[in-house]
C-alpha positions as CSV (number, residue, x, y, z in Angstrom):
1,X,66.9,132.6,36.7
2,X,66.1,133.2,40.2
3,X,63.3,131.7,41.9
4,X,61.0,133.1,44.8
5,X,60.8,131.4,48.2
6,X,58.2,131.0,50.5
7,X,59.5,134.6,52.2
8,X,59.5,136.2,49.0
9,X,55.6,134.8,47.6
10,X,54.6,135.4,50.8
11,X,55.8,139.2,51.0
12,X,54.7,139.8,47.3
13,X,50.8,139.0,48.4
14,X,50.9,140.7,51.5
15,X,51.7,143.7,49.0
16,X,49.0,143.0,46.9
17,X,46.4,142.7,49.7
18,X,47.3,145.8,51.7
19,X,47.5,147.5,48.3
20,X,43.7,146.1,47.5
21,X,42.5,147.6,50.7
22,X,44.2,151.2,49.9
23,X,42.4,151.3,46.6
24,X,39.1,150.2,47.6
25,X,39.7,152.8,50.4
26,X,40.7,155.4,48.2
27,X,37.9,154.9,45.6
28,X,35.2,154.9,48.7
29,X,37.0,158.7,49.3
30,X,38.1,157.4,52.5
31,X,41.8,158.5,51.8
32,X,42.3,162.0,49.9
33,X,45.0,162.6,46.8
34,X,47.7,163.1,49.2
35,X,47.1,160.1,51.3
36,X,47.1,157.8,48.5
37,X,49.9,159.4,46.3
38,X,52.5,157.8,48.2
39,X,51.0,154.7,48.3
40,X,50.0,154.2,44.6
41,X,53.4,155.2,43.7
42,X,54.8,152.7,46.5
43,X,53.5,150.0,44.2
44,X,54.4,151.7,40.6
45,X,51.5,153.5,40.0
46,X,51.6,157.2,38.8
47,X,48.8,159.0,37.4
48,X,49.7,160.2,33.5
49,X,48.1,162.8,31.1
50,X,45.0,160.8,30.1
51,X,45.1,157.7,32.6
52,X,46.9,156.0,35.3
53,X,50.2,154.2,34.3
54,X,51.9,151.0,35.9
55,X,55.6,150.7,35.8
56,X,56.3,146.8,36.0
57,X,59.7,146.2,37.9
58,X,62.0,143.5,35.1
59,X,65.1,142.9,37.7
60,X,68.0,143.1,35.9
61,X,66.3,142.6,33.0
62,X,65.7,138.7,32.8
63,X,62.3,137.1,31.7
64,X,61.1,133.6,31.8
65,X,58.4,133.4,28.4
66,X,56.2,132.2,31.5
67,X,56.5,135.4,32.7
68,X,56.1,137.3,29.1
69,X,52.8,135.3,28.5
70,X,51.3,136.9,31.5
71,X,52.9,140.6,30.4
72,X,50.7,139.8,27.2
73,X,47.8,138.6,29.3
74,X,47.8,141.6,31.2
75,X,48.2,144.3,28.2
76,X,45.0,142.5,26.7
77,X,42.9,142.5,29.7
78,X,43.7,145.1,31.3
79,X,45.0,147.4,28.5
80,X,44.9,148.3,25.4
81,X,46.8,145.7,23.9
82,X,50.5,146.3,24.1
83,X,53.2,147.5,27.1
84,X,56.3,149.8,26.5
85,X,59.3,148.5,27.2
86,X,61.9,151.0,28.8
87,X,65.4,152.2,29.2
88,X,65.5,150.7,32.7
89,X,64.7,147.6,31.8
90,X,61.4,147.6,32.4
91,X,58.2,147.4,31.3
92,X,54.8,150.4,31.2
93,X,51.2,149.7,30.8
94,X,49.8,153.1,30.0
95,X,46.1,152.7,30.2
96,X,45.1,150.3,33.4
97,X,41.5,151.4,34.9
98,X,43.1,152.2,38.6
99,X,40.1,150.2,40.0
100,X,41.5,146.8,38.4
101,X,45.5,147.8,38.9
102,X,45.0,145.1,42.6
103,X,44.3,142.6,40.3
104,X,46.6,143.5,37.9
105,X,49.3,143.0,40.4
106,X,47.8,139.8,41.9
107,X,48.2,138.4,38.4
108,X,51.8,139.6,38.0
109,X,52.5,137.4,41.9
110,X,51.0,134.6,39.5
111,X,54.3,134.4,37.7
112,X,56.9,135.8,40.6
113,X,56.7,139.5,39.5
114,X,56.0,143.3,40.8
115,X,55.8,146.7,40.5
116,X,57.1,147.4,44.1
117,X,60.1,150.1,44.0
118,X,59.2,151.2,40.5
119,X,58.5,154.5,41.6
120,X,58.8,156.8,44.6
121,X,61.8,158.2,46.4
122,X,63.2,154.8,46.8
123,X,66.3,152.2,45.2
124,X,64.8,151.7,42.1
125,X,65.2,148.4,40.3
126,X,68.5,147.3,39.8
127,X,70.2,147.2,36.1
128,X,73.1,145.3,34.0
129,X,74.1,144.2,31.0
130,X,71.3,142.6,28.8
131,X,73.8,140.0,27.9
132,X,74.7,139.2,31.4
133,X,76.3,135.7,31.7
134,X,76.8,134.8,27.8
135,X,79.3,137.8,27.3
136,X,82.4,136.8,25.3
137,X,84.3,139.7,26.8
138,X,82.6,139.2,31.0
139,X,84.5,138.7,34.1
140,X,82.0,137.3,36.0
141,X,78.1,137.1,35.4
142,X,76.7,140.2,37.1
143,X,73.5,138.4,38.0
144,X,74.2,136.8,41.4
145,X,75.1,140.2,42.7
146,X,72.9,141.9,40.7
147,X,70.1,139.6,42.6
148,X,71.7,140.1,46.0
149,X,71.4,143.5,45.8
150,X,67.5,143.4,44.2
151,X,66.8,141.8,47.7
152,X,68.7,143.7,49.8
153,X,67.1,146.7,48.3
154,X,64.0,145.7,48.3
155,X,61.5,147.0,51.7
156,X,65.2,148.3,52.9
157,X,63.9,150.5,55.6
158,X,66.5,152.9,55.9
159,X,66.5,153.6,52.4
160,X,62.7,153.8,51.6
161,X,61.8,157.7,51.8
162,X,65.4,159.0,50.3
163,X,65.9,162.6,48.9
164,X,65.3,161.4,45.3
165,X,65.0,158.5,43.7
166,X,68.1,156.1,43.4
167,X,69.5,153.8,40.4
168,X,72.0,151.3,40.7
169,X,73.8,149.6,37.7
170,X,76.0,146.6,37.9
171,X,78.4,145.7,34.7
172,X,80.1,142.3,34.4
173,X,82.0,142.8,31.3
174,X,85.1,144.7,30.0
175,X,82.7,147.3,28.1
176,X,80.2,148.7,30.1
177,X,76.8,147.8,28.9
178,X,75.0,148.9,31.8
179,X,75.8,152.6,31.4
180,X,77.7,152.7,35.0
181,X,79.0,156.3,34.7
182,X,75.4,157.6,34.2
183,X,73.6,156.3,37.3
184,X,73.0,157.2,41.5
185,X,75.6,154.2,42.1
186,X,77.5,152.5,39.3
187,X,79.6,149.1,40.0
188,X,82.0,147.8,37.3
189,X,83.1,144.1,37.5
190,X,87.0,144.4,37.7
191,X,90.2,142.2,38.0
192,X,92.9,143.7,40.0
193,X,96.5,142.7,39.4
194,X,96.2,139.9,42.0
195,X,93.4,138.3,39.7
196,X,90.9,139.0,42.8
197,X,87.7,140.1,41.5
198,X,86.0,143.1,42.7
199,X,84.2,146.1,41.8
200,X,84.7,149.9,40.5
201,X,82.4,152.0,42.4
202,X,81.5,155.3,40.8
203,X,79.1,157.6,42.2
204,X,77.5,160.4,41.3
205,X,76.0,159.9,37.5
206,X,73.1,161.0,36.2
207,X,70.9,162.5,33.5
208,X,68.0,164.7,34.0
209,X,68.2,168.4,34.5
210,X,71.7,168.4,35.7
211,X,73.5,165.7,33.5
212,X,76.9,164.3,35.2
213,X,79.3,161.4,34.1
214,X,79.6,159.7,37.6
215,X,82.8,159.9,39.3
216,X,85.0,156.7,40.4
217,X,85.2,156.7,44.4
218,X,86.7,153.5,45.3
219,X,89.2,152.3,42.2
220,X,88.9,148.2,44.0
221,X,86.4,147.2,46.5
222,X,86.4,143.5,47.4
223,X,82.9,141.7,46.2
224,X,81.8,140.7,49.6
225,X,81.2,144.5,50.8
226,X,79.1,145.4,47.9
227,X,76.2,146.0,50.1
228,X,78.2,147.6,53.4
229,X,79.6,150.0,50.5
230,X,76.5,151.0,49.2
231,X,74.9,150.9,52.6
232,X,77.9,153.7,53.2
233,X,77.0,155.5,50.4
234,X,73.1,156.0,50.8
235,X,73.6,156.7,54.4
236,X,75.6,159.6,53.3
237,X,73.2,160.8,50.7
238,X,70.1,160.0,53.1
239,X,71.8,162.2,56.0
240,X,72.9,165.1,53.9
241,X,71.1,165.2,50.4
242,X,68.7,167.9,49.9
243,X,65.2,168.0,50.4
244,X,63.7,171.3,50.3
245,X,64.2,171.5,46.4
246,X,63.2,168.2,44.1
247,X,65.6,169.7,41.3
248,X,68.5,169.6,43.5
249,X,67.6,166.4,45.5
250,X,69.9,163.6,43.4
251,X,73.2,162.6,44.7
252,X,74.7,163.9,41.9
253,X,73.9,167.5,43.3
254,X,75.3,166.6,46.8
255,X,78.6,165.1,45.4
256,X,78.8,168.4,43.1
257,X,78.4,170.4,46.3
258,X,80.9,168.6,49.1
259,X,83.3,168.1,46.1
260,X,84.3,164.3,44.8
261,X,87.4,164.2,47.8
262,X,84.8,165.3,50.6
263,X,82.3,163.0,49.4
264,X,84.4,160.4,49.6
265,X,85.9,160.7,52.8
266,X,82.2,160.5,54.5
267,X,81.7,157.6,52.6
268,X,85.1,155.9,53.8
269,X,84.1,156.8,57.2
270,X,80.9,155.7,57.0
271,X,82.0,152.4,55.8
272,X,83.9,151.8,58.5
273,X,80.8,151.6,60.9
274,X,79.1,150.3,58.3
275,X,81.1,146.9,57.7
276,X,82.2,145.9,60.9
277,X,80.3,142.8,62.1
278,X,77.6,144.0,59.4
279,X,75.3,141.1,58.2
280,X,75.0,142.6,55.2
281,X,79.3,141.3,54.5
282,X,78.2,138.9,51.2
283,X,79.0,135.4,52.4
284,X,80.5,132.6,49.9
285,X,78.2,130.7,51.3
286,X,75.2,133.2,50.2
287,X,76.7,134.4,47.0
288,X,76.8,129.8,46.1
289,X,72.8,130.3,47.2
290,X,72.2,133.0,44.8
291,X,74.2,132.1,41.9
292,X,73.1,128.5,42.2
293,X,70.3,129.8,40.2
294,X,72.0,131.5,37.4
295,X,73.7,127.5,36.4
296,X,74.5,127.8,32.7
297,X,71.9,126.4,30.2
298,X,72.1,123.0,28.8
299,X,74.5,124.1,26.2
300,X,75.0,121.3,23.0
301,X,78.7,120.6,22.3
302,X,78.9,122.8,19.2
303,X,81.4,123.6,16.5
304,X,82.4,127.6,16.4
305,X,80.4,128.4,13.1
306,X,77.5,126.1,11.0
307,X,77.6,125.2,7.4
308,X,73.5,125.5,7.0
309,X,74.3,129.0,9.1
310,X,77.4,129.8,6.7
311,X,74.9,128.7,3.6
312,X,71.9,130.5,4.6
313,X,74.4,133.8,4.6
314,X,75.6,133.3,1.4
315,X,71.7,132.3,-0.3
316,X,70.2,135.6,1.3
317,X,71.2,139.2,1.4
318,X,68.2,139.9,3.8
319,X,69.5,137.7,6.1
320,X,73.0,138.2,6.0
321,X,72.5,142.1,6.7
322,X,70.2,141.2,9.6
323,X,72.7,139.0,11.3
324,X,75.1,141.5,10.6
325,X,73.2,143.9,13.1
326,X,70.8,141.8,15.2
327,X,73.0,138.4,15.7
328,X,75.9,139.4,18.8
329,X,78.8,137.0,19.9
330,X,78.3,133.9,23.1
331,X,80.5,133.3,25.0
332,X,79.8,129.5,23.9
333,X,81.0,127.4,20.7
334,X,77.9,127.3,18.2
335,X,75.5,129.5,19.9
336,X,74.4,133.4,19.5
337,X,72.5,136.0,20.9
338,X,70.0,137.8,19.7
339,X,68.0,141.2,19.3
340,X,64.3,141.0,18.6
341,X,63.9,144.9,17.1
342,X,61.0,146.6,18.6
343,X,61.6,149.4,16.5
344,X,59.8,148.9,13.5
345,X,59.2,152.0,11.2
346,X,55.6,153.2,12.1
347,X,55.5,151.8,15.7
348,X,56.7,153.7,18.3
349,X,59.7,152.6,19.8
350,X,59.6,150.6,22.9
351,X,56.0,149.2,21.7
352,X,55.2,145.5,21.6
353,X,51.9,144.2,21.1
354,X,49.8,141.3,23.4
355,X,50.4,139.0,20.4
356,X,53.7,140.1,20.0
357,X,55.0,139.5,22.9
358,X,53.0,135.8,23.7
359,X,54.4,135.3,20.0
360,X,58.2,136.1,21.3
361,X,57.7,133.9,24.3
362,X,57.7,130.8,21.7
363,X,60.4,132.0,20.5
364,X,61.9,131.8,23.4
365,X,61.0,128.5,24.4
366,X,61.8,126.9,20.8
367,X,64.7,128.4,20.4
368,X,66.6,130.1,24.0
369,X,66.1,127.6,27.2
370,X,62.5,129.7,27.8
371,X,64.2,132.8,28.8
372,X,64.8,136.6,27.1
373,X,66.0,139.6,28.0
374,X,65.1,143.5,28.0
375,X,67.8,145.4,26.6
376,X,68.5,149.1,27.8
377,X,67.9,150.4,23.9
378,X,64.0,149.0,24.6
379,X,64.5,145.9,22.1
380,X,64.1,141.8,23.5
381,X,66.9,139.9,23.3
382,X,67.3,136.0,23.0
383,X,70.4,135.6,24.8
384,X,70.8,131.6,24.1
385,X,70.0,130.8,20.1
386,X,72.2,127.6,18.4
387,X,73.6,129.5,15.0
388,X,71.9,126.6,13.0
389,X,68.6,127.8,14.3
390,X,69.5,131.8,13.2
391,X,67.7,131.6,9.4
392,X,64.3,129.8,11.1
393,X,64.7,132.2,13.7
394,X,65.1,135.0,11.4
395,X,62.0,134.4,9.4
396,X,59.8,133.7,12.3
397,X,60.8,137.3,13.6
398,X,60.3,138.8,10.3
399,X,56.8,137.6,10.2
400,X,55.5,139.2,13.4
401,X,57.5,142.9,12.2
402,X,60.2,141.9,15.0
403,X,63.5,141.5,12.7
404,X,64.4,145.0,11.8
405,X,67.9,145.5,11.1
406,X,69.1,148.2,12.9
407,X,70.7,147.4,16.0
408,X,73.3,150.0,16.2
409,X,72.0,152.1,13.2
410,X,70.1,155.6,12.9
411,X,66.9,154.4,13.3
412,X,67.0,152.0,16.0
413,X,65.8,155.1,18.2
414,X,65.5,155.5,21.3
415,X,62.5,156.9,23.0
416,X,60.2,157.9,25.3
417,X,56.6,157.9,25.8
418,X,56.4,161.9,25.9
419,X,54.1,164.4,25.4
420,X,51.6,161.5,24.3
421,X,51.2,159.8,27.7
422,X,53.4,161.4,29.8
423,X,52.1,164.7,32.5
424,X,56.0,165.9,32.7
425,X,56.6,166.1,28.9
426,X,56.8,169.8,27.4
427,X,56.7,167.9,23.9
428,X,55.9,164.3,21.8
429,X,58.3,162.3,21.4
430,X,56.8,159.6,19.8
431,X,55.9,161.4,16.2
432,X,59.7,163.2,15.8
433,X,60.8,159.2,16.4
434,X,58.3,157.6,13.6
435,X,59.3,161.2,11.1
436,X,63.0,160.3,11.4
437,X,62.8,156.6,11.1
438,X,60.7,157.5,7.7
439,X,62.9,159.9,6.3
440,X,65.7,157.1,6.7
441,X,63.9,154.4,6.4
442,X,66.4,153.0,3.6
443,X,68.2,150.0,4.6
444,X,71.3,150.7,2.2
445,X,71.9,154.3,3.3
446,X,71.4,153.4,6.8
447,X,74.7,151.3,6.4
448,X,76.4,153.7,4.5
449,X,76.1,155.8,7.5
450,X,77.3,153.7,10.0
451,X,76.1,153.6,13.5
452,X,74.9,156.3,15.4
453,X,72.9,156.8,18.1
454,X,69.7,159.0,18.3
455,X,68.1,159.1,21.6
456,X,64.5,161.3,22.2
457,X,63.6,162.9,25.4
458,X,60.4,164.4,26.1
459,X,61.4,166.7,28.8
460,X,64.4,167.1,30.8
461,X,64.0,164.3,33.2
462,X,65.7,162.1,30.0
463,X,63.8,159.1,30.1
464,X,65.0,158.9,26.5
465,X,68.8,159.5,28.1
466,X,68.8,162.2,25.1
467,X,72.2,163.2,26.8
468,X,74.1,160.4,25.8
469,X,73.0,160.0,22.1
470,X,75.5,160.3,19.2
471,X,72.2,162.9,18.5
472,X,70.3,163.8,20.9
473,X,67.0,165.6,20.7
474,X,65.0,167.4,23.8
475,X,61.8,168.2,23.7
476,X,61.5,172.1,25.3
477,X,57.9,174.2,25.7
478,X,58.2,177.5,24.3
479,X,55.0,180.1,25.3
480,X,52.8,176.7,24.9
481,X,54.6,175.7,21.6
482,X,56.1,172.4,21.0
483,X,60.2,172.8,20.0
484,X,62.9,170.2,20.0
485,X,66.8,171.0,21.2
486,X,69.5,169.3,19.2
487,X,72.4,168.0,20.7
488,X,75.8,165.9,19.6
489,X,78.7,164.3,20.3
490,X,77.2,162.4,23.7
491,X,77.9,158.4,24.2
492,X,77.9,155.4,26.5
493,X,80.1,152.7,27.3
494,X,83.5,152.9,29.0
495,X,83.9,156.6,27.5
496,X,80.5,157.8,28.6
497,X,80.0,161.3,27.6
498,X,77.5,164.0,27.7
499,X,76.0,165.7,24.0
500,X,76.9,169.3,23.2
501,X,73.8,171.5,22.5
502,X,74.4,173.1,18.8
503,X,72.2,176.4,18.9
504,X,68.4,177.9,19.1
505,X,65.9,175.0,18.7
506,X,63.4,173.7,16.2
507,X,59.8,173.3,15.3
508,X,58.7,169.5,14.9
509,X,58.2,170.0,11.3
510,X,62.0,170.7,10.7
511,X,63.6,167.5,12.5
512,X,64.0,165.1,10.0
513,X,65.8,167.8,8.1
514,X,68.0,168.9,10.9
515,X,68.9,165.2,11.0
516,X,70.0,165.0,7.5
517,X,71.7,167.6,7.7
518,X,74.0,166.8,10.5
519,X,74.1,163.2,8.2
520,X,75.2,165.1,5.4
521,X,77.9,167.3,7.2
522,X,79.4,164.2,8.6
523,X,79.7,162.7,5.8
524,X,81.4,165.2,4.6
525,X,83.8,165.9,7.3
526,X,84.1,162.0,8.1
527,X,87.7,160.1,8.2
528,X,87.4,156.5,6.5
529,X,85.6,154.0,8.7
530,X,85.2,156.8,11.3
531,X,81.9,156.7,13.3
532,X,79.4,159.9,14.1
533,X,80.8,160.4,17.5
534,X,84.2,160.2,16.7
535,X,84.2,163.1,13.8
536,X,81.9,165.2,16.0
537,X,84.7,164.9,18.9
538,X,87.7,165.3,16.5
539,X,86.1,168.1,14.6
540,X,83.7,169.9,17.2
541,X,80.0,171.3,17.1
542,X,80.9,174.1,14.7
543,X,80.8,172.5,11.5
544,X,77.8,170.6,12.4
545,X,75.9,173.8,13.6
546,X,77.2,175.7,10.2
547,X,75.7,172.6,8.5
548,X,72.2,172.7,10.3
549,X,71.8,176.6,10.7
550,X,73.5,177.7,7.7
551,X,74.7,181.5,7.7
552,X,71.5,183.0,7.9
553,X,70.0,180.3,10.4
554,X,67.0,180.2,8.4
555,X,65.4,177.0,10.2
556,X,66.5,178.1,13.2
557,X,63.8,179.6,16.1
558,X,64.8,181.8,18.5
């Protein structure tokens, strides 16, 4: 993984100390609420419903267990215990006394980490595919560039006071595991008929208030002008994109507006001021730099599959079904990946403890080169794990509540901190999770489903990306009441699409109901082998919403 520099440990303290002095400063009430908003949030700090939180920046969303140990260290010294892991990769501490939040990010220098960029009208921190260079099905490991543009991004000073906030997402593989369509900027690793490598560029994605599947803008753009093409783009946005309205500030909105062909044409002509003679042209030479760090592990010479691992399969049920769900393909002979479920029934999703998480760090060390990953569905992943070391694995995991089997299933929710923590939320999220994953809480039916998706959302902001679950529930304030609006059909991947809402929403009492429900109608309706999504798009919302509402709608609210 990469490794700071002098440059970069010297510019990560400088932070730390300027931001020292603008607390201290702040606390002595010699800067007001407005003077220091911009700055707390400079250094991912936002102010919550019952205390301050700090958003933690994982680039691409690679850890060393170095780096985990002091991520425990923190949540028990400076928390309450445990950190929520995110959707972006990330990672949240939700009750930091502001006071110590300086030394909290001192600490996190310690171990060549931030929170810088996390928040603010800025490029946020930069996403891919959680299993980024082990990928049976990659092109090329996204994490070079994926790096290259974490430092070109980062202190940018043209780009640090945009409209809106900005994502960028970077897939390697064939399928898109980074959820390109859906962000600000979205680059897909592609071979063209030459076999040069370079990227898709789509534009335009989002979530939120206005959801959007991006749009492609540039079908081939050669590697080296990632960053000119970019630079391009958020010129573009930064000249024209709204801001006299924060609901209509994203570059989704401006796209929208000037129409795909328009939008595209500025860009063009932007780039070509942008690239000529532009430093920011990615040189072989600086791409060998940055990917010199990103060397393949010290991989054993391995057979393809392990008689103790093929015998352990066959002795125990429990573990068969887990590696059935939680063990993925490598890209190497003898070796596997692995998800680490942080999505026990009870806890909410996202959640992992101080001990957890010092306890995973051994993990990875024993078992996965000392490194892990955060995957976009808020689980850990140990990307590097020798099959014969799967069943000692396995029962490890299962010891600390961390082997769940339900990658890909119902009740592998995700979810955001809502109405619990969060000051945007109209409603919890947190309690409809842990009600659903009860009422299915049944490993055997839970297969018998199939997978599906279920993604919660607090508010419309979609931290939960409620848009693009197979189910997807919204929490909505009605006259000071808590409802929940249920939509289906939505998806990601190469086929990214956006959920259809199926009628009046629902009091928190009726969701797990409402969910079996639409089980039960797709059961019903299903094709053999056919998956949620797919009978919801060959058969439409209507059955669905007959199912839920029945004719009398008599658990619907108006």
């Amino acid at each position: 993984m990469y490794r700071y520099d002098s440059y970069d440990h010297a510019l990560v303290a400088e932070r730390v100390a300027q931001f020292r002095d603008q607390t201290r400063r702040y606390l002595a009430g010699e800067l007001t609420d407005d003077e220091f908003r911009p700055l707390r949030l400079q250094n991912g700090l936002y102010i919550q419903r019952h205390a301050p939180m700090l958003r933690v920046a994982v680039p691409y969303g690679l850890l060393s267990s170095r780096q985990l140990r002091m991520l425990a260290h923190i949540a028990r010294k400076h928390d309450r215990g445990y950190g929520h892991f995110t959707t972006r990769q990330n990672i949240q501490y939700n009750w930091p006394r502001l006071e110590e939040t300086p030394d909290i990010l001192a600490l996190l220098a310690e171990v060549e980490m931030h929170a810088i960029q996390t928040s603010g009208n800025c490029i946020r921190n930069i996403t891919t595919d959680h299993f980024a260079g082990v990928a049976a099905d990659e092109i090329i490991d996204p994490r070079p560039l994926a790096e290259i543009l974490r430092q070109w991004s980062t202190f940018h000073p043209e780009f640090a006071y945009l409209p809106r906030k900005f994502k960028i997402a970077l897939n390697g593989a064939e399928a898109d595991r980074a959820a390109v369509l859906l962000h600000d900027i979205g680059l897909h690793v592609i071979r063209n008929a030459s076999g040069e490598t370079g990227l898709r560029v789509i534009v335009g994605g989002g979530m939120g208030r206005t959801p959007i599947v991006g749009h492609v803008i540039r079908e081939f753009l050669p590697w080296r002008h990632m960053l000119t093409y970019c630079e391009a783009i958020l010129r573009v946005y930064n000249r024209y994109g709204r801001r006299d309205n924060i609901y209509k500030a994203r570059i989704k909105i401006l796209v929208k507006a000037l129409g795909i062909e328009e939008f595209a044409r500025q860009v063009e002509a932007e780039w070509e001021i942008a690239r000529k003679d532009s430093p920011a042209i990615i040189t072989q030479e600086e791409f060998d730099r940055v990917a010199a760090h990103f060397e393949p592990q010290a991989y054993e010479s391995l057979p393809e599959m392990d008689a103790s691992y093929v015998q352990s399969l066959a002795d125990s049920r429990s573990f068969s079904r887990w590696a059935e769900r939680n063990v993925h393909p490598h890209r190497r002979a003898g070796y596997a990946s692995v998800t680490l479920s942080l999505k026990k029934t009870g806890v909410p999703p996202g959640d992992a403890t101080d001990a957890q998480m010092d306890f995973v760090a051994d993990l990875a060390d024993r078992y996965s080169f000392g490194e892990l990953r955060v995957s976009h569905e808020q689980n850990l992943i140990l990307a590097d794990v020798r099959k014969r070391d799967l069943f000692a694995l396995w029962q490890a995991a299962k010891s600390q509540g961390l082997a769940t089997p339900n990658v890909g299933l119902l009740t592998n929710i995700v979810c955001c901190p809502g109405g619990d923590f969060c000051s945007l939320a109209n409603a919890k999220s947190i309690p409809i999770a842990e009600a659903i994953q009860r009422r299915f809480d049944d490993l055997d039916y839970l297969h018998d489903i199939g997978e599906l998706d279920l993604n919660i959302s607090g508010c419309m902001n979609s931290c939960g990306h409620h848009h693009i679950g197979h189910i997807g529930i919204l929490g909505v304030d009605k006259q000071g009441a808590e409802f929940y609006q249920v939509s289906i059909g939505g998806r990601q991947g190469n086929q990214a699409a956006l959920g259809q809402v199926i009628g009046p929403s629902f009091a928190a009492s009726d969701m797990p109901d409402v969910v079996a429900k639409l089980i039960d109608t797709y059961i019903g309706e299903r094709h053999e082998d056919e998956l949620f999504v797919d009978t919801v798009q060959r058969i439409g919302v209507a059955p669905f919403k007959a199912g839920v509402y029945g004719n009398a709608k008599e658990v619907a609210h108006a």
